[in-house]
Backbone atoms as SQL, in Angstrom:
CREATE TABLE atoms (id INTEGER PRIMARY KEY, chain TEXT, resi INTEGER, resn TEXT, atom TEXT, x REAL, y REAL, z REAL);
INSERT INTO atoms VALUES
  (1, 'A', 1, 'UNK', 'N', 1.842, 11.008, 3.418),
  (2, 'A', 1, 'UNK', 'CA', 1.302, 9.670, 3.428),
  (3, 'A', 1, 'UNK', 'C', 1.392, 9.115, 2.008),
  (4, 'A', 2, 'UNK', 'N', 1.757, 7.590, 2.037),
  (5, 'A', 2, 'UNK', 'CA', 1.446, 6.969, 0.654),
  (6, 'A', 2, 'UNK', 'C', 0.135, 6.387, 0.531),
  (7, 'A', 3, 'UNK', 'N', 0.237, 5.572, -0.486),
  (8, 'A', 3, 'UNK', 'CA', -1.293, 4.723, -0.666),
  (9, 'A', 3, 'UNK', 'C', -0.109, 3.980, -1.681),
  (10, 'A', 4, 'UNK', 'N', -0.253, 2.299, -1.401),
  (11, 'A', 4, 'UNK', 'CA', 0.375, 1.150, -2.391),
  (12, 'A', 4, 'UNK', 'C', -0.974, 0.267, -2.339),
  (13, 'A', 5, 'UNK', 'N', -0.891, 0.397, -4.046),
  (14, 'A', 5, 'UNK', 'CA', -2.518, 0.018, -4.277),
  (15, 'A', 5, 'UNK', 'C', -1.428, -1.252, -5.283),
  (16, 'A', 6, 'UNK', 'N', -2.336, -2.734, -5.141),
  (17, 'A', 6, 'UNK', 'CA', -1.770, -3.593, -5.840),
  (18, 'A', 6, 'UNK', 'C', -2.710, -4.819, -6.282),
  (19, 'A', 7, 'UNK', 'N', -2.698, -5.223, -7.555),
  (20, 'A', 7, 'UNK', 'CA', -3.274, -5.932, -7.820),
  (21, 'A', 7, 'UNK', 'C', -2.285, -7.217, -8.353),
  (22, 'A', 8, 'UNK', 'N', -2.877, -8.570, -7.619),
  (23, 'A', 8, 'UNK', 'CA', -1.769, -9.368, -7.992),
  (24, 'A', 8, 'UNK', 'C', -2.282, -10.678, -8.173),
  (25, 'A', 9, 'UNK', 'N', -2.293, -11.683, -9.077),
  (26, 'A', 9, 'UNK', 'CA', -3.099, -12.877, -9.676),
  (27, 'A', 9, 'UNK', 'C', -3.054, -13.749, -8.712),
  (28, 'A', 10, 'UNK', 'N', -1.627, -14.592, -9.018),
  (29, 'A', 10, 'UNK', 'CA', -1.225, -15.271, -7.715),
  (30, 'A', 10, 'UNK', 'C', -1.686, -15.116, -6.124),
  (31, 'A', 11, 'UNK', 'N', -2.115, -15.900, -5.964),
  (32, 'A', 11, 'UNK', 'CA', -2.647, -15.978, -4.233),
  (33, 'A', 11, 'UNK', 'C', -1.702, -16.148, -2.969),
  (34, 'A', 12, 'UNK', 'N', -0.530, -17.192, -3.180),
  (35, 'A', 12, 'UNK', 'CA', 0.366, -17.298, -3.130),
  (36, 'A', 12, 'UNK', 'C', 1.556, -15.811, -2.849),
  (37, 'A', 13, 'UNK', 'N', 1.573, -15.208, -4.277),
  (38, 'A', 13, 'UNK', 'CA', 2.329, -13.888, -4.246),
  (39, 'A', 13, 'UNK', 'C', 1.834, -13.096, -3.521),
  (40, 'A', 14, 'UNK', 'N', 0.650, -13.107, -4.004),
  (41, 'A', 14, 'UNK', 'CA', -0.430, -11.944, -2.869),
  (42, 'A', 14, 'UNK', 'C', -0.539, -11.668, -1.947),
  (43, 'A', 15, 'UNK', 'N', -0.558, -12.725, -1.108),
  (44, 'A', 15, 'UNK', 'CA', -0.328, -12.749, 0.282),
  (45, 'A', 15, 'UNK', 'C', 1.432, -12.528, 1.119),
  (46, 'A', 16, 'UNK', 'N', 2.190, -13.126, 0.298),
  (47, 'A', 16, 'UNK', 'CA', 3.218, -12.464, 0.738),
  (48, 'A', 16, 'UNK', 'C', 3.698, -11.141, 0.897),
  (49, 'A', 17, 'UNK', 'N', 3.236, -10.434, -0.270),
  (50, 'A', 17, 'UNK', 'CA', 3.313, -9.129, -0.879),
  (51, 'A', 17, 'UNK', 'C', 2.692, -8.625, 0.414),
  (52, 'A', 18, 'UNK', 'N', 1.340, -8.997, 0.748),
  (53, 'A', 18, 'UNK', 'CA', 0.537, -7.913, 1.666),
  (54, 'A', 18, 'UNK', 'C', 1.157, -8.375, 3.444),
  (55, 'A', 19, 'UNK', 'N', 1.550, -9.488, 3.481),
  (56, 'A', 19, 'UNK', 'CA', 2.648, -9.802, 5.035),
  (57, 'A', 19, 'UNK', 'C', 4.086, -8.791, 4.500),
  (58, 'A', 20, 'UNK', 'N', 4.328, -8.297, 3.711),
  (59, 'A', 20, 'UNK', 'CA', 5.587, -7.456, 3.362),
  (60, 'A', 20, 'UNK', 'C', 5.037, -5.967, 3.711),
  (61, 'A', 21, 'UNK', 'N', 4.366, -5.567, 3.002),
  (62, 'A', 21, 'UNK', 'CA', 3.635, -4.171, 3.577),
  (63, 'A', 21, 'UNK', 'C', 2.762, -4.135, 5.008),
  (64, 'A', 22, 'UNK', 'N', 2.207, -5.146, 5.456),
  (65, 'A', 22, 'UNK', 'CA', 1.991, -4.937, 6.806),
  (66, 'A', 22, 'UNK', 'C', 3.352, -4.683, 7.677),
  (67, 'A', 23, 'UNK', 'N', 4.489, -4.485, 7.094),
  (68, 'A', 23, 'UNK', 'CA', 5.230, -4.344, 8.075),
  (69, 'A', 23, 'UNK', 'C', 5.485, -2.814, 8.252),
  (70, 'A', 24, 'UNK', 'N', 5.285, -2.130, 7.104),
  (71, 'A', 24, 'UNK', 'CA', 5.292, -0.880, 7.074),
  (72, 'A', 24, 'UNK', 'C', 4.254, 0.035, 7.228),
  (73, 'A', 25, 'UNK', 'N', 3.277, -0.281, 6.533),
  (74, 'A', 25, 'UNK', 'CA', 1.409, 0.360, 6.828),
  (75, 'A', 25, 'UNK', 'C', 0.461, -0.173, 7.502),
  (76, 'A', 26, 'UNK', 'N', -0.434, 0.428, 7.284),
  (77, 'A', 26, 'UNK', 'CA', -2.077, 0.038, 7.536),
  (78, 'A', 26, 'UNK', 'C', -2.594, -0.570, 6.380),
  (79, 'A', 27, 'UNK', 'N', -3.265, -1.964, 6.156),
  (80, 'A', 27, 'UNK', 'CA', -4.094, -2.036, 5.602),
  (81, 'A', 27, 'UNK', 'C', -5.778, -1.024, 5.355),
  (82, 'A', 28, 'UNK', 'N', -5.801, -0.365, 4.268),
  (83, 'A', 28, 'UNK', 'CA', -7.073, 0.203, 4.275),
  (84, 'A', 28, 'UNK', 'C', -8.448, -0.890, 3.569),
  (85, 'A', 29, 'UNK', 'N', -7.738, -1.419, 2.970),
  (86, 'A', 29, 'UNK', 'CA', -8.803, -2.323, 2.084),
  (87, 'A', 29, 'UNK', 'C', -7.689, -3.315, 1.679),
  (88, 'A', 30, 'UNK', 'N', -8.506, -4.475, 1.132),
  (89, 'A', 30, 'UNK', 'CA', -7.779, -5.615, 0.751),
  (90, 'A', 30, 'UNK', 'C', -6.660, -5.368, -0.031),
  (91, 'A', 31, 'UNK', 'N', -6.718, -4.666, -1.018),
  (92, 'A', 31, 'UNK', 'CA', -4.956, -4.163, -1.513),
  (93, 'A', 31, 'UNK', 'C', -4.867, -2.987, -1.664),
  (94, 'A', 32, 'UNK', 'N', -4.990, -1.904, -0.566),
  (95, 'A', 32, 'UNK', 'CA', -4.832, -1.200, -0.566),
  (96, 'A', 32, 'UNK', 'C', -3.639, -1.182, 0.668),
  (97, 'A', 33, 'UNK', 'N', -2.683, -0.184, 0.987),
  (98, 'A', 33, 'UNK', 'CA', -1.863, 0.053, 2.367),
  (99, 'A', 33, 'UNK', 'C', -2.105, 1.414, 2.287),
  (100, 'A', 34, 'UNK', 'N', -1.831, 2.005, 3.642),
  (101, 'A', 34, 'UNK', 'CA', -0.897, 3.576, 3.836),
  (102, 'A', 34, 'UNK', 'C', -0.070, 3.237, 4.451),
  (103, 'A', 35, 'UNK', 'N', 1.217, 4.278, 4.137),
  (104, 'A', 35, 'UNK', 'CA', 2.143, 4.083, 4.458),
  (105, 'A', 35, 'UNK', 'C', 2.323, 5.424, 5.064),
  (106, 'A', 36, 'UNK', 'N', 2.856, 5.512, 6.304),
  (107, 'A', 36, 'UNK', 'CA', 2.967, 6.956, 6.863),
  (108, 'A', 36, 'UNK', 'C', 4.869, 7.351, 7.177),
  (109, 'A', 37, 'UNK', 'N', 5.567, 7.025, 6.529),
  (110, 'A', 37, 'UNK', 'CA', 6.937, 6.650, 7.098),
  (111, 'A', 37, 'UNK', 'C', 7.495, 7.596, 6.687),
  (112, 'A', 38, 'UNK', 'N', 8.877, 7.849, 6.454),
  (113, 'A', 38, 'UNK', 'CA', 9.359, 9.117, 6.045),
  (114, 'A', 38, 'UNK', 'C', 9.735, 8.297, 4.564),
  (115, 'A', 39, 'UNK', 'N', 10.090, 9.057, 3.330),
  (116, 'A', 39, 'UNK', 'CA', 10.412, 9.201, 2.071),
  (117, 'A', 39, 'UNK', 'C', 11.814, 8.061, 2.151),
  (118, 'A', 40, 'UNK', 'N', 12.382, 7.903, 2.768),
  (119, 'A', 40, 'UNK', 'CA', 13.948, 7.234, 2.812),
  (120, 'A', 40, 'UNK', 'C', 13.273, 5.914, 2.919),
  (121, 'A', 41, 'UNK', 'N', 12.574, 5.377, 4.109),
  (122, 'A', 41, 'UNK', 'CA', 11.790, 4.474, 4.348),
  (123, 'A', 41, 'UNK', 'C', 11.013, 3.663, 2.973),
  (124, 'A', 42, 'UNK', 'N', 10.127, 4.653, 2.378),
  (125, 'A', 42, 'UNK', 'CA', 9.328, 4.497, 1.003),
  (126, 'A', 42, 'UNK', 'C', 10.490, 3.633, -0.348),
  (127, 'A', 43, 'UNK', 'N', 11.140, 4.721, -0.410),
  (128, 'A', 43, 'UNK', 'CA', 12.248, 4.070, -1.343),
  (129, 'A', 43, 'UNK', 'C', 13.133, 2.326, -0.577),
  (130, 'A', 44, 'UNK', 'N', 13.249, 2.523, 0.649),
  (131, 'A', 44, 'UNK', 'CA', 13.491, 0.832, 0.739),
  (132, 'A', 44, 'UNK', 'C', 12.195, 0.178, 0.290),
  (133, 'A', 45, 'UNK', 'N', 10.846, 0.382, 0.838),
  (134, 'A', 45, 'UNK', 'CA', 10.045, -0.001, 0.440),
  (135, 'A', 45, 'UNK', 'C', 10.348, -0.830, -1.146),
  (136, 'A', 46, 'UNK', 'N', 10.673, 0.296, -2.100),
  (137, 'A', 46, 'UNK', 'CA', 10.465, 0.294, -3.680),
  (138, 'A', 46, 'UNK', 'C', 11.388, -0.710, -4.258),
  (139, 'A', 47, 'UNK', 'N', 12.585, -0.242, -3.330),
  (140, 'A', 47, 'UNK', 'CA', 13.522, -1.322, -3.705),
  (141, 'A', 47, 'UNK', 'C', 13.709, -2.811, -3.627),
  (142, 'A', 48, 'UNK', 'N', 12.922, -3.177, -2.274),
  (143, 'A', 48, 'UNK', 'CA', 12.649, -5.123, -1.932),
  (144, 'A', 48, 'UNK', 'C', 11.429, -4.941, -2.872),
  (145, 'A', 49, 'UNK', 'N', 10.819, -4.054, -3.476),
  (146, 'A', 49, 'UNK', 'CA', 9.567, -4.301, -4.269),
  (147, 'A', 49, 'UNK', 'C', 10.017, -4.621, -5.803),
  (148, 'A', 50, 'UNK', 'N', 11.033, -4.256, -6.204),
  (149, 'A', 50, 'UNK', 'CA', 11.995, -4.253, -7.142),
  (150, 'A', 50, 'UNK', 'C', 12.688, -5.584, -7.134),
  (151, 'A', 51, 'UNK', 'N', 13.493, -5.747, -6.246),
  (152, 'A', 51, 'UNK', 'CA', 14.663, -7.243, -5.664),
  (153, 'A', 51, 'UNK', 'C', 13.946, -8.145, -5.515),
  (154, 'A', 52, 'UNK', 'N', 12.522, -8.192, -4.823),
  (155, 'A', 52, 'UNK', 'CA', 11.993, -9.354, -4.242),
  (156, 'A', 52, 'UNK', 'C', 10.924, -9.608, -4.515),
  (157, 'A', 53, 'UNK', 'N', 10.116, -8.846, -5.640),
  (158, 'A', 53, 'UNK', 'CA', 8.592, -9.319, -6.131),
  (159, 'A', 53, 'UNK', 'C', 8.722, -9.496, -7.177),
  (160, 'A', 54, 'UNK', 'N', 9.429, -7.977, -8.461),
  (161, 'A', 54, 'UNK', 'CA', 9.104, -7.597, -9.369),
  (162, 'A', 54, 'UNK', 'C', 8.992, -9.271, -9.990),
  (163, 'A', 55, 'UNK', 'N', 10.104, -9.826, -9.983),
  (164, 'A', 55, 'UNK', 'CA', 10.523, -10.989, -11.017),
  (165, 'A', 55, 'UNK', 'C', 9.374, -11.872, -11.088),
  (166, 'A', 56, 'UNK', 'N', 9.214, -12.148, -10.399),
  (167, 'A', 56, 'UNK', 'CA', 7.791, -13.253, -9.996),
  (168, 'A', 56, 'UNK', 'C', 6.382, -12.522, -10.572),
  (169, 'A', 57, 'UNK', 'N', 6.181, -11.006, -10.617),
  (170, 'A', 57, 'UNK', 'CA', 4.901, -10.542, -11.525),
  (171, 'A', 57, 'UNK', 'C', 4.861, -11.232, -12.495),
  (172, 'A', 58, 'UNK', 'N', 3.892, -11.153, -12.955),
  (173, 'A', 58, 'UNK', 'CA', 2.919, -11.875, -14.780),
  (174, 'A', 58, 'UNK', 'C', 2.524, -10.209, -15.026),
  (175, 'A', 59, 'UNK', 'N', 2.014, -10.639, -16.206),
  (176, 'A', 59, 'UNK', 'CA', 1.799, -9.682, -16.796),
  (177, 'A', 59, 'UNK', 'C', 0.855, -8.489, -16.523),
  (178, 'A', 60, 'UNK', 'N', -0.395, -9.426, -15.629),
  (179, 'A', 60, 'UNK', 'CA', -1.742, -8.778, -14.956),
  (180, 'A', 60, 'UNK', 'C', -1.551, -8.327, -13.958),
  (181, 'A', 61, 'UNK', 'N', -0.218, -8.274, -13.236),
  (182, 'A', 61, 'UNK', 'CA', -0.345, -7.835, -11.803),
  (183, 'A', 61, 'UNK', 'C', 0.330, -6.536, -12.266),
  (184, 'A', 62, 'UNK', 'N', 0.049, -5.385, -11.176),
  (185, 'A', 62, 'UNK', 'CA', 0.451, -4.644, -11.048),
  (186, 'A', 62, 'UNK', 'C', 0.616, -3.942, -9.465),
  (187, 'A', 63, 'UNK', 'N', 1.627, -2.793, -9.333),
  (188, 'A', 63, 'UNK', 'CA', 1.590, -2.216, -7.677),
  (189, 'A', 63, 'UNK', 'C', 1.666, -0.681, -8.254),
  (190, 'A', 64, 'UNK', 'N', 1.620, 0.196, -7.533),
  (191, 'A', 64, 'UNK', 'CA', 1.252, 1.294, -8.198),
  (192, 'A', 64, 'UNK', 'C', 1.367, 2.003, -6.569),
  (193, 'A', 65, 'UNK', 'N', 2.426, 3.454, -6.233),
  (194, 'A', 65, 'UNK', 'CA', 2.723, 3.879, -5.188),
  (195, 'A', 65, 'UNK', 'C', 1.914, 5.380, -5.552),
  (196, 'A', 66, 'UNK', 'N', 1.403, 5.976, -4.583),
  (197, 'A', 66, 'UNK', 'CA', 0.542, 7.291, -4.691),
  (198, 'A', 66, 'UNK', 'C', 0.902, 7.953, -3.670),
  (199, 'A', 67, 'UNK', 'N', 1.675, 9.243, -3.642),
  (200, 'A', 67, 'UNK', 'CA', 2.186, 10.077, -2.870),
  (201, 'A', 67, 'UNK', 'C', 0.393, 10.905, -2.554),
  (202, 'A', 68, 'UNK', 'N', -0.004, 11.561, -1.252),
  (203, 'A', 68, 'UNK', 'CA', -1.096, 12.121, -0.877),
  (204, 'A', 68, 'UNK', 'C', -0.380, 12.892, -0.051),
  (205, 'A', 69, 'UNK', 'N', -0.791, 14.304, -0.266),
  (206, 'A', 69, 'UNK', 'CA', -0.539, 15.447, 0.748),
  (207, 'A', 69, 'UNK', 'C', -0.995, 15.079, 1.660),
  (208, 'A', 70, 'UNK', 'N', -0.851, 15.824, 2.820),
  (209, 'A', 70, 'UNK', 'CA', -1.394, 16.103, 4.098),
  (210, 'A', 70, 'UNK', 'C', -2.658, 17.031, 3.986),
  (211, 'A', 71, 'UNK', 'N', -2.720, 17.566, 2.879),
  (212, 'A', 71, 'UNK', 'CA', -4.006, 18.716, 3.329),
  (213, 'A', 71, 'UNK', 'C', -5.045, 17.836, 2.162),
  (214, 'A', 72, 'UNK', 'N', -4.885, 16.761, 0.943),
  (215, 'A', 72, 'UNK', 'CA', -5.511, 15.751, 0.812),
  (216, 'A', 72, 'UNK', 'C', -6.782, 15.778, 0.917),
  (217, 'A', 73, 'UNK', 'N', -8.007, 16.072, 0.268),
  (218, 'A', 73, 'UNK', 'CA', -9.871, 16.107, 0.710),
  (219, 'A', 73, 'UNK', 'C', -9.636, 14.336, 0.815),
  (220, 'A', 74, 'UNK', 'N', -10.576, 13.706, 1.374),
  (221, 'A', 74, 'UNK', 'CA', -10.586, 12.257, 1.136),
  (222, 'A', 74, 'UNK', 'C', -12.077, 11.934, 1.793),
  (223, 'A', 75, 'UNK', 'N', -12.866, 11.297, 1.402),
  (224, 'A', 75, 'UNK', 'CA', -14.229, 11.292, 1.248),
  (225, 'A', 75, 'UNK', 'C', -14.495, 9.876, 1.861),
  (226, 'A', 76, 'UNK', 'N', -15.392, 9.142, 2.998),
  (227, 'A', 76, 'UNK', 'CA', -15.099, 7.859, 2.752),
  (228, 'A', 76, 'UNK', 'C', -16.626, 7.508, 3.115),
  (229, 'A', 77, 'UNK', 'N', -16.909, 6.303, 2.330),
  (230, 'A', 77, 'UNK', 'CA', -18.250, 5.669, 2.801),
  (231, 'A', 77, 'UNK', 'C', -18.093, 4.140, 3.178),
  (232, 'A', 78, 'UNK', 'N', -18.758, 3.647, 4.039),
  (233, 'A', 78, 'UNK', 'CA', -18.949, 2.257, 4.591),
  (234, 'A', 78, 'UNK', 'C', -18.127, 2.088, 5.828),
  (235, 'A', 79, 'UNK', 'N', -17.563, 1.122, 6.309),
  (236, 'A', 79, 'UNK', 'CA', -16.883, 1.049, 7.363),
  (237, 'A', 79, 'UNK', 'C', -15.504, 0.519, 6.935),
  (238, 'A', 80, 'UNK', 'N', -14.703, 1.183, 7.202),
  (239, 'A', 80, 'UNK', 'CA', -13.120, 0.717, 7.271),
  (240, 'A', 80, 'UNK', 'C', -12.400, -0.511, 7.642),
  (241, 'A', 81, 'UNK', 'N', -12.069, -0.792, 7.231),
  (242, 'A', 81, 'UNK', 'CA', -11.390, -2.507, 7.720),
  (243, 'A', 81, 'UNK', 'C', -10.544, -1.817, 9.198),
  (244, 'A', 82, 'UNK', 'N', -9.854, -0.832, 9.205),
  (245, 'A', 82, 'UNK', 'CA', -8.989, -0.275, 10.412),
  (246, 'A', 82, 'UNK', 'C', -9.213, 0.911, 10.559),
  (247, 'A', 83, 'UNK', 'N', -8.691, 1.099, 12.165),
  (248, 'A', 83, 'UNK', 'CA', -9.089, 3.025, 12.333),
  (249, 'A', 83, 'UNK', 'C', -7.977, 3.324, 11.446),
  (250, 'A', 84, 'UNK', 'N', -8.507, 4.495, 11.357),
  (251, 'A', 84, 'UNK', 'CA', -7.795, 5.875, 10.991),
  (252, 'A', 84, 'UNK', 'C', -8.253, 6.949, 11.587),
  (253, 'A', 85, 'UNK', 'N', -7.647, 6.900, 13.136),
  (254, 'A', 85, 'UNK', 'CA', -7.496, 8.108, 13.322),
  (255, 'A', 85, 'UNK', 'C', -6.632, 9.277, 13.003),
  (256, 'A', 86, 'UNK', 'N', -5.519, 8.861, 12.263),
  (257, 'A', 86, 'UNK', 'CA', -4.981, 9.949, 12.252),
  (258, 'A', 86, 'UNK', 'C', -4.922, 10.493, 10.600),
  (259, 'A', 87, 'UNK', 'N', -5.823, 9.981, 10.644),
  (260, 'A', 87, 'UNK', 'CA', -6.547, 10.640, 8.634),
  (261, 'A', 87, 'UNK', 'C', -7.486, 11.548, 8.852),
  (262, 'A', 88, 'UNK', 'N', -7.105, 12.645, 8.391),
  (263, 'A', 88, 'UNK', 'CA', -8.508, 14.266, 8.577),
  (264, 'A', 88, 'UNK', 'C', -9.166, 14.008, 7.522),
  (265, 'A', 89, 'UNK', 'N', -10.500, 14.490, 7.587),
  (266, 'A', 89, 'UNK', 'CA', -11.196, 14.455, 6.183),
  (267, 'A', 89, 'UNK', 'C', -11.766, 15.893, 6.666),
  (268, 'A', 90, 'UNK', 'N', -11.780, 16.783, 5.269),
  (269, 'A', 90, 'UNK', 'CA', -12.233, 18.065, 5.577),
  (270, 'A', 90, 'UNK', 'C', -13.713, 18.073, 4.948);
């Protein structure tokens, strides 16, 4: 599983950015995604993230990709914007 955690000024950008990753993940939180896809998948990901956002960032935004094992502890409090059922927490 990934996690594309992104912070982005523009409201405008922002929202496109997050209609671009809904096509691939789950929203977990407002800029947060998982991405459950295979590794080949991820790298297209990186690449329209590269071709089709990078240019338009400022200086304050950032995206930031986090590879998570499968065996992963993950701890969660409050209620989730979406299920996750298929996230174990040990």
């Amino acid at each position: 599983m990934y996690l594309i955690v992104y912070d982005i000024q523009d409201d405008k950008l922002r929202t496109k950015f997050a209609k671009f990753l809904e096509r691939y993940g789950v929203r977990m939180q407002y800029s947060v995604f998982s991405v459950t896809n295979s590794p080949r998948i991820l790298e297209n990901i990186k690449v329209e993230i590269t071709n089709q956002f990078e240019k338009s960032f400022t200086q304050g935004d950032s995206v930031m990709v986090y590879q998570v094992s499968d065996d992963a502890c993950v701890a969660k409090f409050g209620y989730p914007v979406d299920d996750d059922s298929d996230l174990i927490i040990r």
